[in-house]
C-alpha positions as a Markdown table, in Angstrom:
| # | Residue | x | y | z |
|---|---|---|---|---|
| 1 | Unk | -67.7 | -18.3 | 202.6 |
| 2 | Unk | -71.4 | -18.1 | 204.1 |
| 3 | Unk | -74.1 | -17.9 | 201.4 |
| 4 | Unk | -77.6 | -17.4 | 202.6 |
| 5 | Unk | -80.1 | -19.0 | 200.5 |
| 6 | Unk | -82.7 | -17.4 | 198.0 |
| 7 | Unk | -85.3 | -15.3 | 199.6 |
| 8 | Unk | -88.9 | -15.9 | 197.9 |
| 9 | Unk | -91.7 | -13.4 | 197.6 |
| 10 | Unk | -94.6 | -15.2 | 200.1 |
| 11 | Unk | -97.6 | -15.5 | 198.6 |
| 12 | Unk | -99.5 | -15.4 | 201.7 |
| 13 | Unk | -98.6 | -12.0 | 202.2 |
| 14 | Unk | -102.1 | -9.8 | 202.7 |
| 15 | Unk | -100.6 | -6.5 | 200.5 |
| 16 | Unk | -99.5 | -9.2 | 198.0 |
| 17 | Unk | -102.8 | -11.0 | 197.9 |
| 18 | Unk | -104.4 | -7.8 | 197.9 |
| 19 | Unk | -102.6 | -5.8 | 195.1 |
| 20 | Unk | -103.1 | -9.7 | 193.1 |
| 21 | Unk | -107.1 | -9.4 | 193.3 |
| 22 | Unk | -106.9 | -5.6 | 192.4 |
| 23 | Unk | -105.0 | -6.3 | 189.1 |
| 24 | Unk | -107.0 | -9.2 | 188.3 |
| 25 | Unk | -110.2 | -7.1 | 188.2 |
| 26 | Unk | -108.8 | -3.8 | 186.8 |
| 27 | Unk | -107.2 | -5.9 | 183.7 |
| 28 | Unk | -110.9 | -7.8 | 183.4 |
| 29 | Unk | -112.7 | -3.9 | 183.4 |
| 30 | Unk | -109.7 | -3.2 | 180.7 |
| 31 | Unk | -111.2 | -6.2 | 178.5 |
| 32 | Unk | -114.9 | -6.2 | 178.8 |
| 33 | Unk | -114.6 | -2.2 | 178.2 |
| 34 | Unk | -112.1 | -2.2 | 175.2 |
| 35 | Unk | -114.4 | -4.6 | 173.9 |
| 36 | Unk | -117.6 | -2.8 | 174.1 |
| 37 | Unk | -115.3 | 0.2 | 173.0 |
| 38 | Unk | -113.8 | -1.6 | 169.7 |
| 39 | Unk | -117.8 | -3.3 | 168.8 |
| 40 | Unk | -119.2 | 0.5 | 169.0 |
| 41 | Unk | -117.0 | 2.5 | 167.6 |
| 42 | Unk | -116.8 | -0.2 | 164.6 |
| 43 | Unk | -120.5 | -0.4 | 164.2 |
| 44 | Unk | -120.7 | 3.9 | 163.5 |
| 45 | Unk | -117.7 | 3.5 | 161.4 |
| 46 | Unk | -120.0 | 1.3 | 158.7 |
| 47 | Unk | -123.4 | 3.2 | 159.6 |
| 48 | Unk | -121.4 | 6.6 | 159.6 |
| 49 | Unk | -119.0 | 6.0 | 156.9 |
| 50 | Unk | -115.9 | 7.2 | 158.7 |
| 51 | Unk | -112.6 | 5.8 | 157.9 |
| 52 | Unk | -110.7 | 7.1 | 161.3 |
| 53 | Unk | -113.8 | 5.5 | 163.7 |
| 54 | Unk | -113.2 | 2.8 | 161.6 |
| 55 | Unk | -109.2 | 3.2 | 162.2 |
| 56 | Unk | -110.0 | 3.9 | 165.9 |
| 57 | Unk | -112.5 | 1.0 | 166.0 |
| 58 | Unk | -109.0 | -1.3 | 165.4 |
| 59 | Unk | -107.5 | 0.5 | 167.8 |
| 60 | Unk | -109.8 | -0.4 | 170.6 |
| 61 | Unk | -110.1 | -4.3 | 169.3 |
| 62 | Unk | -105.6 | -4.5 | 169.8 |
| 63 | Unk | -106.3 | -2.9 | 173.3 |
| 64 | Unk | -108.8 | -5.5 | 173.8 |
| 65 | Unk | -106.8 | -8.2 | 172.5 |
| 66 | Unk | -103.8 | -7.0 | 174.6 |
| 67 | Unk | -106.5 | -6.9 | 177.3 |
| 68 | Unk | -107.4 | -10.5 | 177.0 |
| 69 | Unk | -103.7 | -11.7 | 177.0 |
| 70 | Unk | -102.6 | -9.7 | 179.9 |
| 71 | Unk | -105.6 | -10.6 | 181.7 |
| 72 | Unk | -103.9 | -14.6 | 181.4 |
| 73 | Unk | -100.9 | -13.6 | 181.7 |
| 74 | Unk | -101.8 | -12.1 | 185.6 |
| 75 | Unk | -103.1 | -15.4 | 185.9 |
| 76 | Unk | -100.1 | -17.1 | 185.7 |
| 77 | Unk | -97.4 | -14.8 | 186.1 |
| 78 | Unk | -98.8 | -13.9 | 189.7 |
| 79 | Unk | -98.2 | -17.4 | 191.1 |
| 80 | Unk | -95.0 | -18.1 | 193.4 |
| 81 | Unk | -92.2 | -19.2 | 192.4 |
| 82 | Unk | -91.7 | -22.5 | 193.1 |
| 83 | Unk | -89.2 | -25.4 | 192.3 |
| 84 | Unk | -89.1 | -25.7 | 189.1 |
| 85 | Unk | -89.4 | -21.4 | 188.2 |
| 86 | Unk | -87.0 | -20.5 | 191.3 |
| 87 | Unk | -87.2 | -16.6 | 189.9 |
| 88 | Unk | -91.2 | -17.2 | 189.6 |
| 89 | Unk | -93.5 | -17.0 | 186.1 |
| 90 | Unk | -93.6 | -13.2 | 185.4 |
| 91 | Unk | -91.3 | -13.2 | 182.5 |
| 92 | Unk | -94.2 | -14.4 | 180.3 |
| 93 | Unk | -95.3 | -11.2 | 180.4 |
| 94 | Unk | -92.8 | -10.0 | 178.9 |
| 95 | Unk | -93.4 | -12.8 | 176.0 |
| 96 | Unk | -96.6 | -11.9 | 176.0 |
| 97 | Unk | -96.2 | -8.5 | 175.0 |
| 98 | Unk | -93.3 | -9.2 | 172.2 |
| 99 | Unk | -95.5 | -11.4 | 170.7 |
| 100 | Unk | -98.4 | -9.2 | 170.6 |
| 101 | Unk | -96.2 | -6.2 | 169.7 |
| 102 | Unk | -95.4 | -7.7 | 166.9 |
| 103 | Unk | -98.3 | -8.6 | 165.7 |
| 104 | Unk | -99.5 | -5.0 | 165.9 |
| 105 | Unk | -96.6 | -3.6 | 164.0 |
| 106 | Unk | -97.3 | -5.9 | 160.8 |
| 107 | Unk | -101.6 | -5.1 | 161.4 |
| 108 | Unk | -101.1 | -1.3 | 161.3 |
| 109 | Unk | -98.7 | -1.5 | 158.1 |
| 110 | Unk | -101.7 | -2.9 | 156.5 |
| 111 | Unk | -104.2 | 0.0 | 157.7 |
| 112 | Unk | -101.6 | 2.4 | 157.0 |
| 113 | Unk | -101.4 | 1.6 | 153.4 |
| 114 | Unk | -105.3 | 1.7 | 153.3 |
| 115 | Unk | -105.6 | 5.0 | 155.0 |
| 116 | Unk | -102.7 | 6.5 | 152.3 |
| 117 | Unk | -104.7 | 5.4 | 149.8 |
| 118 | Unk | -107.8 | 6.5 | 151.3 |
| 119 | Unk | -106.1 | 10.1 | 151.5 |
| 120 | Unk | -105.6 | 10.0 | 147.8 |
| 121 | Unk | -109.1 | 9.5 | 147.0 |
| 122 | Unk | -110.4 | 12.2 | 149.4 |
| 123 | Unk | -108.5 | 14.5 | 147.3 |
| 124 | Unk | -109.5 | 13.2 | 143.9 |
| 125 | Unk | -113.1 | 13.6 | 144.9 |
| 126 | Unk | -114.0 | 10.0 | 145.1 |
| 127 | Unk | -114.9 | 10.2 | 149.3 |
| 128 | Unk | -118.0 | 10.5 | 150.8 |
| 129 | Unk | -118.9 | 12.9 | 153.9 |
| 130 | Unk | -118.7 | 10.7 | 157.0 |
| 131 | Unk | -122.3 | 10.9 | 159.5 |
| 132 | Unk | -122.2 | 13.5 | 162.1 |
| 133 | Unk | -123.1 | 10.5 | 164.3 |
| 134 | Unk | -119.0 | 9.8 | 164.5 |
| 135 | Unk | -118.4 | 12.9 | 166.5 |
| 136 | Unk | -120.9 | 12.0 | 169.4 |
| 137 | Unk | -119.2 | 8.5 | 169.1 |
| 138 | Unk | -115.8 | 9.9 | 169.0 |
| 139 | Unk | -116.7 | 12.2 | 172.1 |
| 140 | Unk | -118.0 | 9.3 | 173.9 |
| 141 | Unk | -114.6 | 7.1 | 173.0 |
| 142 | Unk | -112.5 | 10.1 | 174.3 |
| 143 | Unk | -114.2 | 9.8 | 177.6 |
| 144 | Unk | -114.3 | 6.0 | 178.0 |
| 145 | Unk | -110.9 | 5.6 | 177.5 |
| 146 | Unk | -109.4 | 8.7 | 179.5 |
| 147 | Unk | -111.6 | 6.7 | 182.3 |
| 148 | Unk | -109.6 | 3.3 | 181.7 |
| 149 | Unk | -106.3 | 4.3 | 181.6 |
| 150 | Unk | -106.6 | 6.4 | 184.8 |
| 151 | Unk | -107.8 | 3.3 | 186.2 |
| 152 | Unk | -105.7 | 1.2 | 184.6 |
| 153 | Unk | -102.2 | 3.3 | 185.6 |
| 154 | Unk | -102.9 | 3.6 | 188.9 |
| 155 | Unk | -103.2 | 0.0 | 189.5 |
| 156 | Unk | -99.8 | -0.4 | 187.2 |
| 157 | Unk | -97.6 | 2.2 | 189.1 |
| 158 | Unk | -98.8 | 0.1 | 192.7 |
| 159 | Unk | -98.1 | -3.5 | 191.2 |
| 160 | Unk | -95.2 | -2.1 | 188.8 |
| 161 | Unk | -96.8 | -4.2 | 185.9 |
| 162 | Unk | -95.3 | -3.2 | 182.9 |
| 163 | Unk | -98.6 | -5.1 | 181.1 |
| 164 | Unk | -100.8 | -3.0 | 183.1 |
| 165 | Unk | -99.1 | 0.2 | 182.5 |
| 166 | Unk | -98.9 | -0.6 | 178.9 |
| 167 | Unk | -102.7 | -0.8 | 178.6 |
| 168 | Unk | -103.2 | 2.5 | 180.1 |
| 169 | Unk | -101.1 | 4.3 | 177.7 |
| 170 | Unk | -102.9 | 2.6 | 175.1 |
| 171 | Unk | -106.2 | 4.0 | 176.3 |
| 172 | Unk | -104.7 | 7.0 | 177.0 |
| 173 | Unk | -103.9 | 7.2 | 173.1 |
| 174 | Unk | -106.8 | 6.5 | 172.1 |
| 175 | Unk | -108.3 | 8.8 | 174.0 |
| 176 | Unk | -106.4 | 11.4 | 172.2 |
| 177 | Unk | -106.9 | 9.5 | 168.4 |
| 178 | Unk | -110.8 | 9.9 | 169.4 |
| 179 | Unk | -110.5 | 13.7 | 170.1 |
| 180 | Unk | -108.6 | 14.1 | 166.5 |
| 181 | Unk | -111.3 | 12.1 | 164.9 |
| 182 | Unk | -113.9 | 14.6 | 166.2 |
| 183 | Unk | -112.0 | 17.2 | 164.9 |
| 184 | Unk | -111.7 | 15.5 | 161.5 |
| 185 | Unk | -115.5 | 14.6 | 161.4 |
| 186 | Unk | -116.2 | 18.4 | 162.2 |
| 187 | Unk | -113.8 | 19.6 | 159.4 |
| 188 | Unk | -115.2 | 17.3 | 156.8 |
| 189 | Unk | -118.6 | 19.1 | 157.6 |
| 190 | Unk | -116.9 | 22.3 | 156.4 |
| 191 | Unk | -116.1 | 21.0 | 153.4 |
| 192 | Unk | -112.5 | 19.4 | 154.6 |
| 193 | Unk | -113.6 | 15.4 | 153.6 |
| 194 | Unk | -109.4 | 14.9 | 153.1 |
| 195 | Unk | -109.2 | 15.0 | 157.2 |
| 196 | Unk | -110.9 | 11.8 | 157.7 |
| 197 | Unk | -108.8 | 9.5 | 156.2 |
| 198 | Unk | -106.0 | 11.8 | 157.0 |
| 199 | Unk | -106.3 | 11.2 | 160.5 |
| 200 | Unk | -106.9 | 7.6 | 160.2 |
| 201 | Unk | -102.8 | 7.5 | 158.9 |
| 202 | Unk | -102.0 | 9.5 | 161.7 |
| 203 | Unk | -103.5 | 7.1 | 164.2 |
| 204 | Unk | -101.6 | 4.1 | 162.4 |
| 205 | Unk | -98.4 | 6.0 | 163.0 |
| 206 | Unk | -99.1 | 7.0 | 166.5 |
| 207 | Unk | -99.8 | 2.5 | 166.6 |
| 208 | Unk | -96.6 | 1.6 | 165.1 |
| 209 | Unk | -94.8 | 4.3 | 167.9 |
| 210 | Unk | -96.6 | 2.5 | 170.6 |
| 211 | Unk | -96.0 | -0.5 | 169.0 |
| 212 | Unk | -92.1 | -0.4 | 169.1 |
| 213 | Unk | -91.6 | 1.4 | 172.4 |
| 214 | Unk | -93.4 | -2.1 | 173.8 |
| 215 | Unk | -91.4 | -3.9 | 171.6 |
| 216 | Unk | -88.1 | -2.7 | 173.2 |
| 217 | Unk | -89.3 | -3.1 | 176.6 |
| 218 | Unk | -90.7 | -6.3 | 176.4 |
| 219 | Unk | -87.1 | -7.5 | 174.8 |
| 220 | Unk | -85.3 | -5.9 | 177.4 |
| 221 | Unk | -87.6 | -7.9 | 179.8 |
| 222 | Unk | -87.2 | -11.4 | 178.1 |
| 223 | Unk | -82.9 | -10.7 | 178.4 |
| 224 | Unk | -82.6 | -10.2 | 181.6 |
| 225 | Unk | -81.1 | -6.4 | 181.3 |
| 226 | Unk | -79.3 | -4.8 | 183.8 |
| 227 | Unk | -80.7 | -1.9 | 186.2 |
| 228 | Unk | -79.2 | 1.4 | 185.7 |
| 229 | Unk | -76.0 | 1.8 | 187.9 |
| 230 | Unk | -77.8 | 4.8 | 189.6 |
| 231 | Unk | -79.9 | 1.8 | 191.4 |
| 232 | Unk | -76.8 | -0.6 | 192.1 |
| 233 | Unk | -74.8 | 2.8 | 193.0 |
| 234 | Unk | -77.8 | 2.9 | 195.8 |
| 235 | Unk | -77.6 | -0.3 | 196.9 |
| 236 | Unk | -73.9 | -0.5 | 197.7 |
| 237 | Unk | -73.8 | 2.7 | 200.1 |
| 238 | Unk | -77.0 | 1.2 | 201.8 |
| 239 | Unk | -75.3 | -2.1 | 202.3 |
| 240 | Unk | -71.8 | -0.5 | 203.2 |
| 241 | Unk | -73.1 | 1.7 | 205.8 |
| 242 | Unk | -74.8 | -1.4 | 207.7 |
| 243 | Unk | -72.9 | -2.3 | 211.1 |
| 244 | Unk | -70.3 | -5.1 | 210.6 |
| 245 | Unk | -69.4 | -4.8 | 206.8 |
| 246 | Unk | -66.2 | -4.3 | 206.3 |
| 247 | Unk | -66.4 | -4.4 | 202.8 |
| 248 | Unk | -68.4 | -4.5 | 199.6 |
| 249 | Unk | -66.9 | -6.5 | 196.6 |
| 250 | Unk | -69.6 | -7.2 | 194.9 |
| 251 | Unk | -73.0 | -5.7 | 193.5 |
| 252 | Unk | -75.2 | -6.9 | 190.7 |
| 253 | Unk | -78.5 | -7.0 | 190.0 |
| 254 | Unk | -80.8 | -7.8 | 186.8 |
| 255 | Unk | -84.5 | -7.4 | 185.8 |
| 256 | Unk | -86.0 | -10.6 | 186.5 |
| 257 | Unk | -90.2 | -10.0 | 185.4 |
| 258 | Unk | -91.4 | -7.3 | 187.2 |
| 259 | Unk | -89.0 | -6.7 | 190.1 |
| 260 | Unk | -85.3 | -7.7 | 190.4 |
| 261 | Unk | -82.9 | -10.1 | 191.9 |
| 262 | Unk | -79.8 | -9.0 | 193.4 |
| 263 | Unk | -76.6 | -10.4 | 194.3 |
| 264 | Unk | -74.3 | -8.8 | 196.4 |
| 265 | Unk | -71.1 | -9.8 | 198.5 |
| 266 | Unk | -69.7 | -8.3 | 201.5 |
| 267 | Unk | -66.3 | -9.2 | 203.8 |
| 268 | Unk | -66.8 | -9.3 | 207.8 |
| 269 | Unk | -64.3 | -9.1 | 210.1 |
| 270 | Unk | -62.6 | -13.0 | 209.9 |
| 271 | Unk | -62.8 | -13.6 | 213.8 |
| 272 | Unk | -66.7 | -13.3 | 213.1 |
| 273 | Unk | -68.5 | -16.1 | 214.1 |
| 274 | Unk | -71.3 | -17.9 | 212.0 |
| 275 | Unk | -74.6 | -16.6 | 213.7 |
| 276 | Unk | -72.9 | -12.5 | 214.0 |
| 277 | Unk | -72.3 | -12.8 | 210.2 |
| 278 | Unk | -75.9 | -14.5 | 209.6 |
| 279 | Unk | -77.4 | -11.1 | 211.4 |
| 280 | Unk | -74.9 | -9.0 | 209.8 |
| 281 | Unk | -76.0 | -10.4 | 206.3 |
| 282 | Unk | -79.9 | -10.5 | 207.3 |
| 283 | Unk | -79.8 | -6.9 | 208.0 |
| 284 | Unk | -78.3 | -6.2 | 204.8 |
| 285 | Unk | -80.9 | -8.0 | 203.2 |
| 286 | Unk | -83.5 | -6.3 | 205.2 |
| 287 | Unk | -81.8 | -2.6 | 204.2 |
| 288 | Unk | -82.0 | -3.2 | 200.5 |
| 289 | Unk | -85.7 | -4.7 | 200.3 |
| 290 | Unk | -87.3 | -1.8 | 202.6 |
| 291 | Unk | -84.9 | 1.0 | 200.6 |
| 292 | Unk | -84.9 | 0.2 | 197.0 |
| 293 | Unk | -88.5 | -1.1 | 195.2 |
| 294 | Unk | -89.2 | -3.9 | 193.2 |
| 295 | Unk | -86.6 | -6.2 | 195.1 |
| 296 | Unk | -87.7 | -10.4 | 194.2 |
| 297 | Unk | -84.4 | -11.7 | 196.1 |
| 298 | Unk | -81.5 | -11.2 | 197.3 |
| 299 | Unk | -78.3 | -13.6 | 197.1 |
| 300 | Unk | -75.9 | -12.5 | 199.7 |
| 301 | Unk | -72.5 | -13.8 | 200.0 |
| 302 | Unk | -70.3 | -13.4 | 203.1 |
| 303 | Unk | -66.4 | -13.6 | 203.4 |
| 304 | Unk | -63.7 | -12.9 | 206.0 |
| 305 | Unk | -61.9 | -9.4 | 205.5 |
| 306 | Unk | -57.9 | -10.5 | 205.3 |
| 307 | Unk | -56.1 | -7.3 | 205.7 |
């Protein structure tokens, strides 16, 4: 049985060098403007009064803080693999964002239990009218962060970083917190003052959501799941209708990071010699990566077809 060896993702590669500096900077914009977002938005929450600029204040500082990480995490996980990480460093990625899920989901318990009881107050009385300077702020945040995660999910779809495409949601949620915290600043100047807090448990529900969605993923990142069979279904007829397979026996592939390693084995006529079944698996190799996305390797495996 011929098995050709491990093929590695070259780091040399201008799209891949390329694609690396673009991430790079688009997750630094991500922290330096999450940052300024989370200090300004914090800052009119005490001078305003406003418990959901407050809320959304928090909001922006876990972006930021996801920001920082992901923003190392690129660091690292964009190196080669090498010797000792044969499948590369992008799982820590995936660690990454467990941990930091995590970490959000037992933060906005917290804030959600303040906001509740912030609700009940509003309606006893004991709440004062937020600033009107909130709903500039909050129309300023909506903005900014419909600007990052634009930015930030085009950059994610081209490098497929689940990190990167996390972030953008993020913004993108924030973005819509910030347009229900103008709303709510605008009602409490009608007389509404329950709406402010009110929205500030919203936006703690809307985190946890988030929260477990990237939870999930980043599990099924760290375990090594399966692709869907609609993907391995793919990969069989492209490597079945390549010239000089007999047969395919074999198909698997798993999520390793951010793209996937696949191992597949095919039968050749037995009278085959060596360097026709070497071509014959190369071009099956060459099939898969230019057809299906995301592909980190390939381990093909070649055997004689015994009627």
């Amino acid at each position: 049985m011929h098995q050709l060896p491990h093929n590695k993702i070259d780091p040399d590669h201008i799209v891949y060098k390329e694609c690396y500096k673009c991430e790079s900077k688009a997750t630094l914009v991500a922290v330096v403007a999450n940052l300024l977002l989370a200090v300004f938005k914090a800052v009119i929450g005490i001078i305003s009064g406003s418990k959901s600029i407050l809320v959304d204040s928090l909001y922006s500082f876990k972006d930021f803080m996801t920001s920082l990480v992901v923003y190392v995490v690129v660091i690292v996980s964009g190196k080669p693999a090498d010797d000792n990480h044969p499948y590369g460093h992008e799982k820590i990625e995936f660690v990454a964002i467990l941990l930091i899920s995590i970490l959000i989901i037992i933060g906005t318990l917290f804030l959600f239990v303040h906001s509740v009881k912030s609700v009940w107050l509003a309606f006893q009385g004991n709440i004062e009218q937020p600033r009107f300077i909130a709903f500039w702020a909050a129309l300023i945040s909506v903005v900014a962060n419909y600007k990052i995660a634009s930015y930030l999910s085009c950059v994610g779809h081209k490098r497929g970083s689940l990190a990167m495409l996390a972030n953008a949601k993020h913004n993108h949620s924030d973005a819509v917190s910030s347009a229900m915290v103008a709303g709510a600043i605008l009602g409490t100047h009608y007389g509404l003052y329950f709406l402010d807090p009110l929205v500030a448990v919203i936006e703690t529900i809307d985190l946890i959501r988030l929260s477990v969605i990237m939870l999930k993923d980043a599990l099924d990142g760290v375990m090594d799941s399966n692709v869907n069979q609609g993907t391995i279904d793919h990969m069989e007829e492209l490597t079945r209708l390549v010239p000089g397979v007999q047969q395919v026996t074999q198909v698997i592939a798993r999520k390793v990071g951010r793209g996937m390693w696949v191992s597949i084995v095919i039968k050749v006529k037995p009278d085959l010699n060596y360097e026709d079944g070497y071509r014959v698996g190369l071009q099956v190799e060459e099939t898969i990566k230019k057809k299906v996305g995301n592909v980190a390797g390939i381990n093909l495996s070649i055997e004689p077809h015994v009627v």
